[in-house]
N, C-alpha and C positions, 0 to 999 in steps of 0.2 A: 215688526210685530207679526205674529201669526196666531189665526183665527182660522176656527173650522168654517164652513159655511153656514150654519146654523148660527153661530157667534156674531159672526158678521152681519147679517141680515137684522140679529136681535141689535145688534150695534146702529147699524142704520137706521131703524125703527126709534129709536133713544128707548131702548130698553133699559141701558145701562152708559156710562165713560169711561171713560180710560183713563182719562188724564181732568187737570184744573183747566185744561185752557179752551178756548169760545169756540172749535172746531173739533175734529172726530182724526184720527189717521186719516191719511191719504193710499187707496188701494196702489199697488205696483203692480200685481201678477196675482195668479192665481193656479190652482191644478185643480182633480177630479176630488181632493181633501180638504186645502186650504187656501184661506186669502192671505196676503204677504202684503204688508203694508209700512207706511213711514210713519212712524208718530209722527203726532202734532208739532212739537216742539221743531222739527225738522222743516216744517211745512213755511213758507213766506217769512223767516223772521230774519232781523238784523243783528241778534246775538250770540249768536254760535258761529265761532269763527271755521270757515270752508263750508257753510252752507251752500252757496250761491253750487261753488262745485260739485257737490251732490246733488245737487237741485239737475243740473246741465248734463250726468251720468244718467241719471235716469231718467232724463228725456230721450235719451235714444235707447230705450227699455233694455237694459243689459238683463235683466232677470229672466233666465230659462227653467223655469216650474215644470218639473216633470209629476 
């Protein structure tokens, strides 16, 4: 997902959601325009099969936000 920083902030705030589910995206990266983020759905669940692997990729923050 990408959000300007005004988005994000309004996002954080509970301005607004994104999604149905009890959490918000989880930020990954950012630059001097946007925040780069993982939806919800991505976030701790047991239903989407090679979560855990994505989970394990960007814990060593592969994302370079120019």
């Amino acid at each position: 997902m990408v959000f300007t920083h005004a988005q994000w902030d309004s996002l954080q705030r509970g301005d607004f959601v994104v999604s149905a589910a009890n959490i918000g995206p989880g930020e990954i990266g950012r630059n001097d325009k946007y925040v780069f983020a993982l939806p919800p759905r991505m976030i701790d669940t047991d239903n989407l099969y090679g979560w855990r692997e994505v989970m394990n990729i960007f814990k060593g923050k592969p994302l370079r936000a120019y």
